[in-house]
C-alpha positions as MATLAB code, in Angstrom:
seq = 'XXXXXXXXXXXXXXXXXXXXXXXXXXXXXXXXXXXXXXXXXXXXXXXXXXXXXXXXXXXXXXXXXXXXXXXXXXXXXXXXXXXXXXXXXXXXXXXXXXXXXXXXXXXXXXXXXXXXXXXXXXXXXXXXXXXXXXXXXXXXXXXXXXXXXXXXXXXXXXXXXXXXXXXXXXXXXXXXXXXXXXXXXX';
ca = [
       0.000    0.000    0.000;
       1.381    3.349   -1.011;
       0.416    6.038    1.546;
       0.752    9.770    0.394;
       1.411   11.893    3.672;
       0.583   15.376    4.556;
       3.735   17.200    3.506;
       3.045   20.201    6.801;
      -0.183   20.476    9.067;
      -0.879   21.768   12.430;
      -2.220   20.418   15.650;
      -6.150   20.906   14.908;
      -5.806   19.194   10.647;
      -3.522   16.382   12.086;
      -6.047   15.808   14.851;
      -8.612   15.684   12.514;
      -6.595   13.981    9.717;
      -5.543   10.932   12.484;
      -8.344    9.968   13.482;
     -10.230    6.904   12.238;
      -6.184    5.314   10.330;
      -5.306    2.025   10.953;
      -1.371    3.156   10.949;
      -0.244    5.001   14.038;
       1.709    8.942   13.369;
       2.682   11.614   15.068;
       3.090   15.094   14.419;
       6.849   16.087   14.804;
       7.413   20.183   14.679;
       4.308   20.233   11.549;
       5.278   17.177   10.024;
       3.457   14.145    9.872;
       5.563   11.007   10.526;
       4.047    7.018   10.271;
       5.713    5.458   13.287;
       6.201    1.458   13.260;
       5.553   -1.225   15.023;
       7.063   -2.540   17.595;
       8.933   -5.621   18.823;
       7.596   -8.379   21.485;
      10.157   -6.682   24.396;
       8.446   -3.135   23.410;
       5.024   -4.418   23.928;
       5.652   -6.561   26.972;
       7.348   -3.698   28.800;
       4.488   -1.838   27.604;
       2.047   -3.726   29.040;
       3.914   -5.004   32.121;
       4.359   -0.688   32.826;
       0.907   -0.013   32.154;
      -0.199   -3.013   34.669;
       2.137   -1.759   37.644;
       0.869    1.814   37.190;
      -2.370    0.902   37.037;
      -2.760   -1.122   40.088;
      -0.735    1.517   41.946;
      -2.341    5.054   41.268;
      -5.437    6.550   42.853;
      -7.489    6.001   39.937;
      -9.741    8.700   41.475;
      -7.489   11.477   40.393;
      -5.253    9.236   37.324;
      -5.767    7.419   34.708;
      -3.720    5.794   32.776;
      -3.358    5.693   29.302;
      -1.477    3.738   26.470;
      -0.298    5.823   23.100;
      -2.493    8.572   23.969;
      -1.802   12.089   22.675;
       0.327   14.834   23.880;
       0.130   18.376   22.856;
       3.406   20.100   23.121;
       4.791   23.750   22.841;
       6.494   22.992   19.204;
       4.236   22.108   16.761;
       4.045   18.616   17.455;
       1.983   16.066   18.944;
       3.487   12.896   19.856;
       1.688    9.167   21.129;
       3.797    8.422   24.080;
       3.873    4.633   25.015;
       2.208    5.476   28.421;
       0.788    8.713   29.977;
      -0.672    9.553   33.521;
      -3.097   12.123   33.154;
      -6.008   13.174   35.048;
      -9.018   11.356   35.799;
     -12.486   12.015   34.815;
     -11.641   14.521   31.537;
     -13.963   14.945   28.778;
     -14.345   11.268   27.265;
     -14.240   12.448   23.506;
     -10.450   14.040   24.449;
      -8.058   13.405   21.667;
      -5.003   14.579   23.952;
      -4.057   14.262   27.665;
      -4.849   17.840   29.539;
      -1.964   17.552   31.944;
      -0.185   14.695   31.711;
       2.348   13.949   35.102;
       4.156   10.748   33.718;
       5.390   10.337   30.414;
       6.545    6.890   29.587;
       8.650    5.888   26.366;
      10.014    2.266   25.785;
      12.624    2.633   23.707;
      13.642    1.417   19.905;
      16.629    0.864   17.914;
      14.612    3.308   15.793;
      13.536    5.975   17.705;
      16.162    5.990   21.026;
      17.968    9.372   19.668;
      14.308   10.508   18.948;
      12.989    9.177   22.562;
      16.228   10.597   24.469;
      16.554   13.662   22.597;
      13.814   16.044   20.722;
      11.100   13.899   22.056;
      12.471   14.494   26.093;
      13.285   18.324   24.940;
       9.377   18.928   24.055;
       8.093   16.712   27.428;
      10.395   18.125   29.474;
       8.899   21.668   28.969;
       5.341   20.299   30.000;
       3.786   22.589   32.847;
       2.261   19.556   34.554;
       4.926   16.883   34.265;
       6.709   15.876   36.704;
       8.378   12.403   35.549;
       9.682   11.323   32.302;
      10.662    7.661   32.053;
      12.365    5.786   29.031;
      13.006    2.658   29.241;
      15.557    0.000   27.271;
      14.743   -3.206   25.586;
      17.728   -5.128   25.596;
      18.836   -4.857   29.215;
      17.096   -3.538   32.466;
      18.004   -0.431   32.317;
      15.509    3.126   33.032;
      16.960    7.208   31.992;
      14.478    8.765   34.849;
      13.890   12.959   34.863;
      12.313   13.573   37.723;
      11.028   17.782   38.503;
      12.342   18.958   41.393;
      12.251   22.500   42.985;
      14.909   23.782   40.310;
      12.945   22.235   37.568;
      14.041   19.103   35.209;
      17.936   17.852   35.668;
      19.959   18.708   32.684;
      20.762   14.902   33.062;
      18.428   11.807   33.853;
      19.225    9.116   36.923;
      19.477    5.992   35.230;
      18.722    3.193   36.794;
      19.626   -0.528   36.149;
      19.160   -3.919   37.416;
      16.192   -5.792   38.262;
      16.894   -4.417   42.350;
      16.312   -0.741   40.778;
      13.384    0.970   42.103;
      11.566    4.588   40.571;
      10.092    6.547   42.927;
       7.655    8.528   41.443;
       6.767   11.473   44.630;
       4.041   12.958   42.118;
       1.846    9.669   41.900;
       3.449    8.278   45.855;
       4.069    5.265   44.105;
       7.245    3.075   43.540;
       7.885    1.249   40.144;
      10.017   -1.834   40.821;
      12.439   -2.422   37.319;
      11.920   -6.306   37.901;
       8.128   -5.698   37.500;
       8.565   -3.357   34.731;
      10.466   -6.146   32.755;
       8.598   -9.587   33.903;
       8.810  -11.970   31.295;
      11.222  -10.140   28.982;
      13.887  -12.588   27.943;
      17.273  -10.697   27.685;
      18.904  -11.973   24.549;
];
């Protein structure tokens, strides 16, 4: 199948352009980019994350939400692998309102992207307070965490399946072996 993309758009045509396609894209600084699948590690460390959070938040004030969208301060809108965002918003929402985690699992593909532009743009989110990324190949977490001074110029990373993320905003704690349960390490 030969898909012709939008050369440029902006936020309100690419929401409107998105919706309803099989294929899954993001809007990177006005232009529209197809973003691929991803491998069985991706999706079990997706899941796995999305599991732990979800049993661990007050779902009264978060919800949790898988490749949801997030409207940033460039013209872009990306589908992070996980979001925490507030409970109880509009249900016909195409984008989180004030998303406090941000959670990428990272690809051969897109770790510059995931590490780099894409941690720029969350980083500058009023309402976040934790970015996560996480590898595939080996237990391994970069962690920004807000603090009083703002974002560190540098993420803690944390490895091993003893590592532990506390996340203040949420008062939860993310154990890395539960993160990566039944991930073989090849």
């Amino acid at each position: 199948m030969n898909i012709q993309l939008p050369l440029g758009m902006d936020k309100v045509a690419f929401l409107d352009w998105v919706q309803g396609r099989e294929e899954r894209y993001e809007l990177d600084r006005g232009r529209v980019i197809m973003m691929t699948g991803g491998s069985r590690a991706h999706w079990q460390i997706t899941a796995n994350l999305f599991k732990a959070l979800d049993a661990r938040i007050d779902l009264q004030r978060w919800a949790v939400l898988p490749e949801f969208g997030v409207e940033l301060q460039s013209v872009s809108i990306r589908f992070p692998d996980i979001i925490v965002d507030r409970a109880g918003e509009a249900p016909k929402d195409l984008t989180a309102t004030a998303p406090v985690l941000i959670a990428e699992v990272l690809s051969p593909s897109s770790e510059q992207v995931d590490l780099g532009d894409k941690s720029t743009e969350y980083l500058q989110l009023p309402s976040l307070a934790i970015y996560l990324a996480f590898a595939q190949d080996q237990i391994k977490a970069w962690v920004w965490t807000r603090g009083p001074a703002g974002f560190p110029y540098r993420p803690d990373v944390l490895e091993g399946e003893d590592a532990v993320v506390r996340i203040e905003a949420l008062g939860i704690n993310l154990p890395l072996a539960e993160v990566y349960a039944r991930v073989r390490m090849d």
